[in-house]
N, C-alpha and C positions, 0 to 999 in steps of 0.2 A: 174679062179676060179668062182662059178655060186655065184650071189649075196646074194639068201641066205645064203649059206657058209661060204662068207663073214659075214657076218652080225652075224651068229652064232659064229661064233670066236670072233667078237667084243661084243658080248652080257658074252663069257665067259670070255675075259679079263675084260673086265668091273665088272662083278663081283669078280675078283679075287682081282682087285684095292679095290673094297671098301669094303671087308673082309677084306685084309691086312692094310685099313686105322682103321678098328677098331682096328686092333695090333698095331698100328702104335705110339697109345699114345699120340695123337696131334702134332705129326713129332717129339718124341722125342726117338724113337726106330731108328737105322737107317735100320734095315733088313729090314722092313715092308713099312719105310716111302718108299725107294729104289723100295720095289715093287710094291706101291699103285701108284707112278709117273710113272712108266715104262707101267706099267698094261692099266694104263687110256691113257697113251699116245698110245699106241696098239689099244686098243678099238677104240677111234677116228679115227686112223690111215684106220683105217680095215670098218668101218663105215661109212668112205671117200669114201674106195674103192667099196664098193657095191652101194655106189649113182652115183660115176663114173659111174658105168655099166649100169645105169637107172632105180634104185630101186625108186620109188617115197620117197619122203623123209616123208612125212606123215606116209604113212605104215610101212618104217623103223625106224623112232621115236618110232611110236608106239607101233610095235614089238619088239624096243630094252627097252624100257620103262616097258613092260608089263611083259615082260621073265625076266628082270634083277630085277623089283621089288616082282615076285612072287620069284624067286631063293635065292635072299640074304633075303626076310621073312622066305622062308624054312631052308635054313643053317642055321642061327640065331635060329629059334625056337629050332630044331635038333640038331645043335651041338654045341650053343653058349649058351644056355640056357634062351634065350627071348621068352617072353611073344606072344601067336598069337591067340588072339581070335577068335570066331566064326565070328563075326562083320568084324575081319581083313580082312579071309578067303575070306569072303563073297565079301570084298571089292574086294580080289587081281580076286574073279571069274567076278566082275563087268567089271574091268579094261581087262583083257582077252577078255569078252564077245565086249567090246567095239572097241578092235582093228579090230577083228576077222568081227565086221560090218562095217570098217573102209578095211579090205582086198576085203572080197565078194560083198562089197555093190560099190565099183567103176567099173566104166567102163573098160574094158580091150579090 
């Protein structure tokens, strides 16, 4: 499997962890707490596997850091009913903008 691939599936377990950790009640749900452990343990798992393959780990940090905190700001605002200011917004375009010079801007 090509290591973005990887990575994109750790980026969506990861978020599905910490969506079901906010179900989760502070691990007193058991559905949620079940799937915030399983979820995050995938994510790692998966996140392994594309540094195995020779993802640089910077990039992939930063890439899983940057997709997973703009996506659970967007679910959260969208379906959970939180708060995401222009300021937010603004930040999650900074943090994008920042990987994105962290991808193009290394040596390849």
């Amino acid at each position: 499997m090509p290591p973005l691939l990887l990575l994109a599936v750790a980026i969506v377990a990861e978020v599905t962890g910490t969506i079901s950790l906010r179900f989760s009640e502070g691990f007193t749900r058991p559905l949620p707490s079940v799937v915030t452990v399983l979820a995050y343990g995938a994510a790692f798992w998966m996140l392994g596997a594309a540094l195995k393959q020779g993802m640089p780990v910077g990039v992939a940090y930063g890439i899983w850091a940057a997709v997973g905190v703009s996506l659970v700001a967007i679910i959260g605002a969208v379906f959970l009913g939180e708060s995401l200011s222009w300021i937010q917004v603004g930040g999650i375009a900074l943090v994008i903008a920042g990987v994105l010079a962290l991808e193009t801007g290394g040596a390849h």
